[in-house]
DOMAR-186556 format. One record per atom (N, C-alpha, C): residue number from 1; residue in three letters; atom name; x negated, y, z. Coordinates in steps of 0.001 Angstrom, whole numbers, plus 500000, padded with zeros to 6 digits. Each point is the difference from the previous one (the first is absolute). Last residue first. Example, Ala and Ser with C-alpha at 12.3 -4.5 7.8 and 13.67 -1.06 7.14 Angstrom:
(2 'SER' 'N' (487150 497750 507080))
(2 'SER' 'CA' (499180 501190 500060))
(2 'SER' 'C' (500770 501090 500730))
(1 'ALA' 'N' (499710 494280 499930))
(1 'ALA' 'CA' (500890 501190 500000))
(1 'ALA' 'C' (499100 501200 500000))
# end
This chain:
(113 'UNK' 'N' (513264 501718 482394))
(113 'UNK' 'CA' (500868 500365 500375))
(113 'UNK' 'C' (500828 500636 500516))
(112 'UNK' 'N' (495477 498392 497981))
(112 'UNK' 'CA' (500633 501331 500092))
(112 'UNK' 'C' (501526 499692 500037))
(111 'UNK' 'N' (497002 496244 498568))
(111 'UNK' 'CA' (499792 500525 501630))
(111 'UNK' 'C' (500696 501481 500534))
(110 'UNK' 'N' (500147 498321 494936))
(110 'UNK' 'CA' (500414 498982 501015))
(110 'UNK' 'C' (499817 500150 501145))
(109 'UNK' 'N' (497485 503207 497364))
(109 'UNK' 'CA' (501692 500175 499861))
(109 'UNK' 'C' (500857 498829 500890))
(108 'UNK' 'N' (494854 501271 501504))
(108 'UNK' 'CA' (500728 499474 498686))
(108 'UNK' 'C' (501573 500007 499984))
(107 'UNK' 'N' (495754 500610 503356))
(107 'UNK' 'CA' (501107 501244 499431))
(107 'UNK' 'C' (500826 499906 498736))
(106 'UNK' 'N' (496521 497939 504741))
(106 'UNK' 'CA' (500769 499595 498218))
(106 'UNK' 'C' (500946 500895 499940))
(105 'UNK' 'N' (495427 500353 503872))
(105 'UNK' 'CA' (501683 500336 498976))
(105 'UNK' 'C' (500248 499548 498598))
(104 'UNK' 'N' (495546 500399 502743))
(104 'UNK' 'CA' (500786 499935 501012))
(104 'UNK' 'C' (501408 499927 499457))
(103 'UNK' 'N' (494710 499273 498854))
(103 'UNK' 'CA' (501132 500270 499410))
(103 'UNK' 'C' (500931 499894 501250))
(102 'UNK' 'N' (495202 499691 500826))
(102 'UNK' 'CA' (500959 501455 499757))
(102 'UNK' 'C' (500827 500125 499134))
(101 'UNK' 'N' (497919 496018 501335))
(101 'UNK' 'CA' (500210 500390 501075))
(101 'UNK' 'C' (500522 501460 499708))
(100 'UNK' 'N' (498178 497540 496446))
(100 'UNK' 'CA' (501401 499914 500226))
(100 'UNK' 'C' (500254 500241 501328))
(99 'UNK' 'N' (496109 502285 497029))
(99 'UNK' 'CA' (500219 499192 500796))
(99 'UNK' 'C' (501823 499645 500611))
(98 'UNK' 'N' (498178 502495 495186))
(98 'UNK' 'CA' (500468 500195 501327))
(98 'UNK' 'C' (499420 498917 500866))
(97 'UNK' 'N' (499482 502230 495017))
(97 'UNK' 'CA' (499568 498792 500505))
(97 'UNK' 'C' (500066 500310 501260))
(96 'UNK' 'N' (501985 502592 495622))
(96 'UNK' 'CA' (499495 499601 501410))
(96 'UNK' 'C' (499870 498575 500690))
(95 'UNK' 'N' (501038 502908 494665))
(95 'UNK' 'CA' (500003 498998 500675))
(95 'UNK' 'C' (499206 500006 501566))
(94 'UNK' 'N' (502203 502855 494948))
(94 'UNK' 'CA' (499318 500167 501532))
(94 'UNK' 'C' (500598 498832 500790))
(93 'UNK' 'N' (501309 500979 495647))
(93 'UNK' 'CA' (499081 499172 499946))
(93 'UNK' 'C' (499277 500370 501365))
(92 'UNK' 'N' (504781 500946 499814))
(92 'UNK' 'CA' (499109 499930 499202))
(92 'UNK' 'C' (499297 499121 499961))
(91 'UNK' 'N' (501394 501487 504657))
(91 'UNK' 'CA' (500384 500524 498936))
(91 'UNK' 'C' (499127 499886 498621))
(90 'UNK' 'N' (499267 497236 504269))
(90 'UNK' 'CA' (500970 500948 500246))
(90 'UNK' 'C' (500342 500879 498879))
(89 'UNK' 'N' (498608 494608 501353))
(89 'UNK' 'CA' (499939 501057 499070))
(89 'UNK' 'C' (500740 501220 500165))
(88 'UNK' 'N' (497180 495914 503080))
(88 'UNK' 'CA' (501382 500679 499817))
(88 'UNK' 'C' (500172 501350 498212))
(87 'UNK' 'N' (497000 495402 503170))
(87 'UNK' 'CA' (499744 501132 498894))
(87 'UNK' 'C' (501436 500384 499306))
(86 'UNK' 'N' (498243 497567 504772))
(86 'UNK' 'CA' (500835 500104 498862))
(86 'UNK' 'C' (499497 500985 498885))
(85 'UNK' 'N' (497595 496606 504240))
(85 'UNK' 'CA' (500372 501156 499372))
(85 'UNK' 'C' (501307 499861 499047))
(84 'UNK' 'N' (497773 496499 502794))
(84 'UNK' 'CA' (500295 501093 500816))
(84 'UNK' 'C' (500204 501255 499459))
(83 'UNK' 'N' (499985 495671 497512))
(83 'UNK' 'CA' (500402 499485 501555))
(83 'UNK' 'C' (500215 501606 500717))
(82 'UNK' 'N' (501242 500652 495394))
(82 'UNK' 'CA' (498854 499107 500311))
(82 'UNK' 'C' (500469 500118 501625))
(81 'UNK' 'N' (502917 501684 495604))
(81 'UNK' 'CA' (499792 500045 501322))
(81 'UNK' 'C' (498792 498983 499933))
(80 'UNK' 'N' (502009 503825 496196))
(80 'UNK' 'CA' (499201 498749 500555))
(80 'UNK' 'C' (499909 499759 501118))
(79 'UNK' 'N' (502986 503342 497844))
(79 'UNK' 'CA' (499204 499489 499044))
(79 'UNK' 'C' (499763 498359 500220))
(78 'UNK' 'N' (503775 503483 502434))
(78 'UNK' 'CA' (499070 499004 500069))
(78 'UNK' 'C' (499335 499527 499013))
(77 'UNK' 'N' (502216 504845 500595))
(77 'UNK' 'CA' (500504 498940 499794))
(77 'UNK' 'C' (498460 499338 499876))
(76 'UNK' 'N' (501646 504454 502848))
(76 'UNK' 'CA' (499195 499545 498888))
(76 'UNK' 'C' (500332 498501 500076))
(75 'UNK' 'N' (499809 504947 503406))
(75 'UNK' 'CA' (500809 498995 498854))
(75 'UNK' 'C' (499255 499729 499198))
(74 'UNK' 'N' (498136 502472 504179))
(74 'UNK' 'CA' (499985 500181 498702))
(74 'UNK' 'C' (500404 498294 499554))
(73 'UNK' 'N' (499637 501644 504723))
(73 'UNK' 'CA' (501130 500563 499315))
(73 'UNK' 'C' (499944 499870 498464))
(72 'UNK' 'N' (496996 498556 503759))
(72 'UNK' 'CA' (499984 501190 499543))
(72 'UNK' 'C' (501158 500915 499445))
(71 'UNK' 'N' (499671 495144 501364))
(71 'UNK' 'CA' (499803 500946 501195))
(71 'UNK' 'C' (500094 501275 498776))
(70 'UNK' 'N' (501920 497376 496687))
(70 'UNK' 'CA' (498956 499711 500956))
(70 'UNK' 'C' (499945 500948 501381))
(69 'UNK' 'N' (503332 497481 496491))
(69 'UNK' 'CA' (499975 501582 500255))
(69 'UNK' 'C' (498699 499549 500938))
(68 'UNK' 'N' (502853 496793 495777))
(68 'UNK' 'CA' (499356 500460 501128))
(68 'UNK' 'C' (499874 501492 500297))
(67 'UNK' 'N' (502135 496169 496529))
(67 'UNK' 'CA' (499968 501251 499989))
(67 'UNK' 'C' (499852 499780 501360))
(66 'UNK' 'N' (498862 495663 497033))
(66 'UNK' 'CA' (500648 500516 501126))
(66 'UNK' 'C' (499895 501656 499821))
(65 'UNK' 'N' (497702 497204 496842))
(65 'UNK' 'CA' (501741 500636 499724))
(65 'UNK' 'C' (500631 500679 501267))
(64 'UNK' 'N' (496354 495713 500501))
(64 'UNK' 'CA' (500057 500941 499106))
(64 'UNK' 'C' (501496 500477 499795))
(63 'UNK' 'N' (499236 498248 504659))
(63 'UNK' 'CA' (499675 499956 498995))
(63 'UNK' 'C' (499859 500743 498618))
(62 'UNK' 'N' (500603 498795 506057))
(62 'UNK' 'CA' (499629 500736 498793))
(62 'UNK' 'C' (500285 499839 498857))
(61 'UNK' 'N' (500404 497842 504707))
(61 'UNK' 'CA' (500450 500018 498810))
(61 'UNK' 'C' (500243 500703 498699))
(60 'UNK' 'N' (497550 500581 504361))
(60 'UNK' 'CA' (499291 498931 499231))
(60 'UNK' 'C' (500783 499459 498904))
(59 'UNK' 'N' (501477 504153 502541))
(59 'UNK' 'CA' (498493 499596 499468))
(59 'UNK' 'C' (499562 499104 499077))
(58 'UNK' 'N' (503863 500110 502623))
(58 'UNK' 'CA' (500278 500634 498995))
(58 'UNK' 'C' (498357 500017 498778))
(57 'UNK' 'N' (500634 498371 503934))
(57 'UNK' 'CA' (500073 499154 499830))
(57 'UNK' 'C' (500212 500571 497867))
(56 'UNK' 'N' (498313 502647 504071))
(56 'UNK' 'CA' (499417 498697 499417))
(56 'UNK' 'C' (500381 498940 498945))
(55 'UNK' 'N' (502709 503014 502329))
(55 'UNK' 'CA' (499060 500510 498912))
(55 'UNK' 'C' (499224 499596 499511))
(54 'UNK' 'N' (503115 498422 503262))
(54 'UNK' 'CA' (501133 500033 498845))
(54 'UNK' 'C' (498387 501265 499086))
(53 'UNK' 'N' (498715 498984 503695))
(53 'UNK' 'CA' (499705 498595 499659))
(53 'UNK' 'C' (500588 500013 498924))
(52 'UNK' 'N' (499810 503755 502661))
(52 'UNK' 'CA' (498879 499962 499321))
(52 'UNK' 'C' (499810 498448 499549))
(51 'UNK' 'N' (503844 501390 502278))
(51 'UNK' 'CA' (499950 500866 498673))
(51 'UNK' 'C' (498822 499994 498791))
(50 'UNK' 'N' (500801 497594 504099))
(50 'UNK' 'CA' (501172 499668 499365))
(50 'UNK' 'C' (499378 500463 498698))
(49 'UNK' 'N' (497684 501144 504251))
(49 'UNK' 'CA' (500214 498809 499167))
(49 'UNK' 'C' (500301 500085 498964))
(48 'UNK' 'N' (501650 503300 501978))
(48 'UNK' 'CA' (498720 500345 499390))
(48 'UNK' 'C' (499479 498736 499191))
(47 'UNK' 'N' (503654 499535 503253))
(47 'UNK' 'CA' (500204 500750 498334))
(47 'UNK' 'C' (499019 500432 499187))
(46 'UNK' 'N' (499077 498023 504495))
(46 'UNK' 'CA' (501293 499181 499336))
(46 'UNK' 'C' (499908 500429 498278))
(45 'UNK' 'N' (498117 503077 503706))
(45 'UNK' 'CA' (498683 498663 499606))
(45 'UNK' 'C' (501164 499672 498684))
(44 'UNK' 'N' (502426 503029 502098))
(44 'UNK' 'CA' (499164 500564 499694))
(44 'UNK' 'C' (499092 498590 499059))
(43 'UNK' 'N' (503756 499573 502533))
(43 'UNK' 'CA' (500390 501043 498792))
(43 'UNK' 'C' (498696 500732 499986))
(42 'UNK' 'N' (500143 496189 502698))
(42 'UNK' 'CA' (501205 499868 499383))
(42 'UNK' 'C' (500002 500974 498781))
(41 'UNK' 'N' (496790 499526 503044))
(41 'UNK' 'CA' (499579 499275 498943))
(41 'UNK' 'C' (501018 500045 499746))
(40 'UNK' 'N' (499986 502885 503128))
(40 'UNK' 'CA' (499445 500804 499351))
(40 'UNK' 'C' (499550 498328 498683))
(39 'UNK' 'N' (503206 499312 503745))
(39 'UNK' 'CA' (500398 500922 498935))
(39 'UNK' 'C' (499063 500533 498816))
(38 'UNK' 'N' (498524 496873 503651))
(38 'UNK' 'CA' (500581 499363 499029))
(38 'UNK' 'C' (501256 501145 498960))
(37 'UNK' 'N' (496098 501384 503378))
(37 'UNK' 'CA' (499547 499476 498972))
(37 'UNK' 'C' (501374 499476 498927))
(36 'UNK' 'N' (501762 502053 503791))
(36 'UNK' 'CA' (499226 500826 498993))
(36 'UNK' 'C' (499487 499445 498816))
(35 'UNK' 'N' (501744 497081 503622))
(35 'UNK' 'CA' (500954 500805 498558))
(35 'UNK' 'C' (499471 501153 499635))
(34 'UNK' 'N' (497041 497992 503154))
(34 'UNK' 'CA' (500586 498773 498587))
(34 'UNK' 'C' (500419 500505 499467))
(33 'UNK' 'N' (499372 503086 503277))
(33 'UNK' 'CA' (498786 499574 499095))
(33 'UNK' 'C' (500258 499534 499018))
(32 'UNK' 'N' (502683 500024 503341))
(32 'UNK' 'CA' (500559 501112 499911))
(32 'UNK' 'C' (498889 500114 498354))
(31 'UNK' 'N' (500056 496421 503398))
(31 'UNK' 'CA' (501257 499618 499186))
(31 'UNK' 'C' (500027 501691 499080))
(30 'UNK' 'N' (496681 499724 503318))
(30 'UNK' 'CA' (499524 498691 498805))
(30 'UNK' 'C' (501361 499949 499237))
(29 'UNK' 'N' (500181 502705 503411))
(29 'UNK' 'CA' (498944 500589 499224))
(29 'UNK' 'C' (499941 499161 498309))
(28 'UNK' 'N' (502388 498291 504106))
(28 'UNK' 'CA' (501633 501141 499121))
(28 'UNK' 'C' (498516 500822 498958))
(27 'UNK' 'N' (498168 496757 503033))
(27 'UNK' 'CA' (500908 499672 498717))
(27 'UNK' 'C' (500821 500680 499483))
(26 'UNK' 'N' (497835 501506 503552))
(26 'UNK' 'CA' (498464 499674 498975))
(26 'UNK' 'C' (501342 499309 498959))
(25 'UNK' 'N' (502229 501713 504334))
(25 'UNK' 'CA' (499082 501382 498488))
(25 'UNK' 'C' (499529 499248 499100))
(24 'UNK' 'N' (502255 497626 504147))
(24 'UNK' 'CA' (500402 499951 498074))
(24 'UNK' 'C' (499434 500563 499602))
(23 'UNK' 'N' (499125 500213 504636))
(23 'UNK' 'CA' (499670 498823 499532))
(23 'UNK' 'C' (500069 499972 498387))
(22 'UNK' 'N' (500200 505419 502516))
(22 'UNK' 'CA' (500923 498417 499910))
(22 'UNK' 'C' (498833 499045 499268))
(21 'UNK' 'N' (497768 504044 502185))
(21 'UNK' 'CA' (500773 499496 498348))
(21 'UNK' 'C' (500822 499004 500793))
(20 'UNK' 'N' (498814 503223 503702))
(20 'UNK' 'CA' (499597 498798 499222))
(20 'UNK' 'C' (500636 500028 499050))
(19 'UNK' 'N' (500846 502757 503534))
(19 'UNK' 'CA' (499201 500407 498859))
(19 'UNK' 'C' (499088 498954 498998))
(18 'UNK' 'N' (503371 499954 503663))
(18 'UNK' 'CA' (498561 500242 500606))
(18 'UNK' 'C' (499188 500486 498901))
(17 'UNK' 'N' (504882 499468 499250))
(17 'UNK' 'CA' (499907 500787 500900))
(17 'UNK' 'C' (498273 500189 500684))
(16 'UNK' 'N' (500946 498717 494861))
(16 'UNK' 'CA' (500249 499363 501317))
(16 'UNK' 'C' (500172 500934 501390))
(15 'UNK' 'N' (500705 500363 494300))
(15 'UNK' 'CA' (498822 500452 500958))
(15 'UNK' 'C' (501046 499636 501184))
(14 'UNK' 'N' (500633 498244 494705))
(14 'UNK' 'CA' (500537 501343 501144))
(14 'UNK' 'C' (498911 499562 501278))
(13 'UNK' 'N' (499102 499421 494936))
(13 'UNK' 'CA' (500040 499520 500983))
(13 'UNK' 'C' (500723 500800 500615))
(12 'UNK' 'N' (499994 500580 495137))
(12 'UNK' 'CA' (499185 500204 500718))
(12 'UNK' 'C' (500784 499433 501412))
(11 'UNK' 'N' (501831 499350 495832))
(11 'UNK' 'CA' (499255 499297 500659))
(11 'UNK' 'C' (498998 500335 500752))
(10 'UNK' 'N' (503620 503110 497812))
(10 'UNK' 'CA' (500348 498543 500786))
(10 'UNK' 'C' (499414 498963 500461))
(9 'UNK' 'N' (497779 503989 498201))
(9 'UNK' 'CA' (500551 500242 501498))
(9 'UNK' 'C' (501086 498966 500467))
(8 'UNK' 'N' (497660 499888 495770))
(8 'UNK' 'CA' (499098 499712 500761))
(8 'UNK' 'C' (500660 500255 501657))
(7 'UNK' 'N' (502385 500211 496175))
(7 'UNK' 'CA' (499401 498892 499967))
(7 'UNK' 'C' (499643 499787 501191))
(6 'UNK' 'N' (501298 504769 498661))
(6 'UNK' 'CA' (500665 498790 500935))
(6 'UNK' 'C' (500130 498557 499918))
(5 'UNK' 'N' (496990 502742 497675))
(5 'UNK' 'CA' (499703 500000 501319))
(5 'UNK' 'C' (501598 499969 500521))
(4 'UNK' 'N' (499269 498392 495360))
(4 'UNK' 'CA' (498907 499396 501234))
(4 'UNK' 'C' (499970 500723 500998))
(3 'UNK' 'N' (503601 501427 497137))
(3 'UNK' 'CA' (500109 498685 500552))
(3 'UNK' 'C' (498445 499583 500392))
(2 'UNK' 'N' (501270 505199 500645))
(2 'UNK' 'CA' (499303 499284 498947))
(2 'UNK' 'C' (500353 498312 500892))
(1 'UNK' 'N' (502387 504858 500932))
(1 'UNK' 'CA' (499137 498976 500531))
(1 'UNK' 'C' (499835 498925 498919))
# end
């Protein structure tokens, strides 16, 4: 038995001899809801937050030298940053001009722990 359905069978109502809900159903509903919503911002909303602010933030502190990894996967060190791009160098004289919404990773020896 799965913890939401014996969730749901400790707060389901017990049944009256005429077949009426009890008076409590609507708040044992409303109390049963809240802690849904308030588990699903605990470990779900909460950390997502978190994660996409600790990237942002990573973002905007960019600079030349940094070692990066983009959505794609292709490594490469920071040439040039401008407000919404980078120009990353990946091998040589091969140079890319990215948007910084698809760097996602510092991979530099100081961050590799």
């Amino acid at each position: 038995m799965t913890l939401t359905t014996l969730f749901f069978f400790l707060m389901a109502p017990a049944a009256t001899p005429d077949g009426a809900a009890p008076a409590g159903s609507a708040w044992s509903t409303i109390i049963m809801f809240g802690a849904i919503i308030l588990v699903m911002w605990l470990f779900m909303i909460r950390p997502q937050r978190k994660q996409q602010k600790e990237l942002q933030n990573f973002r905007n502190a960019l600079k030349k030298g940094d070692k990066v990894v983009t959505v794609g996967g292709i490594y490469g060190e920071i040439v040039e940053v401008n407000e919404k791009t980078a120009l990353i160098k990946v091998d040589g004289d091969v140079k890319l001009r990215v948007d910084k919404q698809g760097l996602v990773k510092d991979y530099s020896e100081a961050n590799q722990q």
